[in-house]
N, C-alpha and C positions, 0 to 999 in steps of 0.2 A: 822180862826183868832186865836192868841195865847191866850193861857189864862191870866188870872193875874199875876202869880207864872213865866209864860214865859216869860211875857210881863218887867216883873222886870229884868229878865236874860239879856235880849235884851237891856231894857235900859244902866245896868250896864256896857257891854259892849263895847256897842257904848260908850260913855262915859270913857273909859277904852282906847279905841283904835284908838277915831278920833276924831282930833281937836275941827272938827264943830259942835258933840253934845253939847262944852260949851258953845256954840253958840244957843242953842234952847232953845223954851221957853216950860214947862213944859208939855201942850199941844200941841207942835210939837215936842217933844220926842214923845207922849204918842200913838200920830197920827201914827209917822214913826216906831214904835214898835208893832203899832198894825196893821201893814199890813206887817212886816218880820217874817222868821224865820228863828231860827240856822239848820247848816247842818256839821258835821264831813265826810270827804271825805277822803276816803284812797290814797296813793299815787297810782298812774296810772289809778286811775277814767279818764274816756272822760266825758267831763259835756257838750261838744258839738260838730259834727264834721259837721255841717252844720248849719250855726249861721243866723237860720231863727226859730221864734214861742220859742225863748228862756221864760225861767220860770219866770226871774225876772231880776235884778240889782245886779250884786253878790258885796258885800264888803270882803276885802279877812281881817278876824281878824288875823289869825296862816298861815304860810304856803303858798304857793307861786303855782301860774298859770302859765302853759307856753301855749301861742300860737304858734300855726304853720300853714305855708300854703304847699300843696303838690303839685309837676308839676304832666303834665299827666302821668308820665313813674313813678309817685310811689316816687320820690325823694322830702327828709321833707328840710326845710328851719323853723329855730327858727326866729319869728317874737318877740315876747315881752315875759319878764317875769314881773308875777306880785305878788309884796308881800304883807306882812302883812302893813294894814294901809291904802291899796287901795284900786280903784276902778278897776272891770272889764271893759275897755271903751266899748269892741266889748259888750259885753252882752248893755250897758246903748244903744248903736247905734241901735239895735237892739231892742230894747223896745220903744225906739223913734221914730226912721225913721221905713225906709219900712220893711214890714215882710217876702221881700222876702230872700232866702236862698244865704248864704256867704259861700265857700267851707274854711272857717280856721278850724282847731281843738283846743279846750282846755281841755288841761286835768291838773289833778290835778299834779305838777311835786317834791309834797315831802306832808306827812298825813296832810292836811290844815280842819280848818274851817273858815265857811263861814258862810254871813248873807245874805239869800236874800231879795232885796223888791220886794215884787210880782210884775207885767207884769201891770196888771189892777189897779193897784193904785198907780202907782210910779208917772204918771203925777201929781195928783191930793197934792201927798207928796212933789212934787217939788216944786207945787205952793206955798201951806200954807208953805212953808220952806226952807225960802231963803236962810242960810247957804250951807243945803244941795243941794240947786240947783247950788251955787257956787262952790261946793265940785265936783258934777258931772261932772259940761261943764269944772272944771279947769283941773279937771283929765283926761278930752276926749282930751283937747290940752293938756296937756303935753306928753301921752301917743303918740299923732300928729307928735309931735317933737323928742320923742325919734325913731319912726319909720322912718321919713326921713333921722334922724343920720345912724341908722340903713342901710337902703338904700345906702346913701352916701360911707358909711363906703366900704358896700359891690361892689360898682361899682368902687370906686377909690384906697383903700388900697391894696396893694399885700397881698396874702392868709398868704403869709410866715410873713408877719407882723401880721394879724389876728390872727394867731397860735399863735405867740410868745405874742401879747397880753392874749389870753385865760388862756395859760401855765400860764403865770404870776399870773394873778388873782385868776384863781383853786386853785394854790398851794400856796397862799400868798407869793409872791416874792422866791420861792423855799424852804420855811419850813416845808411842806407836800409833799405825791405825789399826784397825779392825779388821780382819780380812771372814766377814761372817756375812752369809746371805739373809734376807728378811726371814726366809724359809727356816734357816739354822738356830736362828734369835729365837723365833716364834718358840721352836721343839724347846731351847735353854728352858726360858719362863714359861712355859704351858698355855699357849694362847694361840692365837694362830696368823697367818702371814702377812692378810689386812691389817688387821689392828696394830701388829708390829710399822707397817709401811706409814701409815695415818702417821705414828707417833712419832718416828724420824722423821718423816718429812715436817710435822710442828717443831722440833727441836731444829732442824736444818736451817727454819725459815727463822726462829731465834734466833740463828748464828748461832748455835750452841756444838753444831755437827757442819760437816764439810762431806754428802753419801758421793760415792762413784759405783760403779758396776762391782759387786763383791767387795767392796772398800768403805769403811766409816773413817774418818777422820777426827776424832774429838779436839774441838777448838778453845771451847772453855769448860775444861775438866771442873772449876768451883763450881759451873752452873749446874753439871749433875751432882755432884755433889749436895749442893740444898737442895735438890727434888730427893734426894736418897734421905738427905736427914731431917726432911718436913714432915708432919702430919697426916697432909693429905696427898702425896707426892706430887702435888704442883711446882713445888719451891719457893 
């Protein structure tokens, strides 16, 4: 259990970083503070790669989580990423439901801090603390629905659309480059590192991309742009 000097830190933050603490009553702050703690995580921490017997409920304050699930041949797929402000769903399902093991991994995907609530008292915090229960299950659906987007996206949209999505966003509409390997693109859209290479390199030879070693360059941001908003993601 934190101490006082802690328990004040926790407060303040929560408080700082989530709606719902304006929502508590002085003693269900004092409750839900007194069963977390802070954790600074460096980037490329795995906080789990078998999401069974997790530690606690993580809130992400700083800094951002990416899930992934892997096939059997070793191939990543990016399921969600999660920022500051939120909740981790897989860790809350996980301290809820069953404790058997989940093959996703998270890791930390940029230097985050976290607040856990521990494993063994987060039911009991749920209860005395209905914002925060509302905070949880609203977070485990939307996180629901960002997944089936997710899903949808990857079963219906052509890759070459996907791409020309990613490019756009990395680079803000082409005012930066791209600092992402074929490798990192592939795991983004759910494909894999050939077919990523094939498809920059067609764009490249468009003149639509400018690739160096770990560097995309987007030249003419309209041109992704009509492959994102055509049909058939040709453009």
């Amino acid at each position: 259990m934190p101490n006082k000097n802690q328990r004040d830190i926790i407060i303040k933050t929560l408080q700082k970083s989530f709606a719902f603490a304006s929502q508590l009553t002085p003693a269900q702050m004092e409750l839900l503070a007194s069963n977390s703690i802070v954790e600074k995580l460096p980037a490329g921490t795995i906080i789990a790669e078998q999401m069974g017997g997790c530690r606690g409920f993580a809130l992400i304050i700083s800094g951002e989580l990416r899930l992934s699930k892997f096939s059997e041949d070793g191939r990543e797929i990016a399921l969600l990423k999660i920022g500051e402000g939120k909740g981790c769903p897989l860790s809350a399902a996980c301290v809820l439901g069953s404790d058997e093991s989940y093959p996703v991994r998270v890791m930390v995907a940029v230097d985050s801090t976290i607040i856990w609530v521990a494993r063994e008292s987060l039911k009991e915090v749920m209860m005395e603390c209905e914002p925060f229960w509302d905070f949880v299950f609203k977070g485990i659906a939307g996180r629901l629905y960002d997944t089936i987007d997710f899903v949808g996206n990857v079963a219906f949209t052509p890759i070459k659309k996907r791409l020309a999505q990613i490019l756009l966003n990395e680079s803000n509409h082409g005012k930066h480059a791209v600092y992402m390997t074929h490798d990192m693109l592939a795991r983004e859209i759910g494909t894999v590192r050939e077919v990523v290479s094939r498809e920059l390199k067609y764009l490249e030879r468009e003149g639509i991309l400018l690739l160096s070693r770990g560097r995309i360059k987007v030249i003419e941001a309209e041109a992704l742009s009509s492959i994102v908003n055509s049909h058939d993601g040709k453009g």
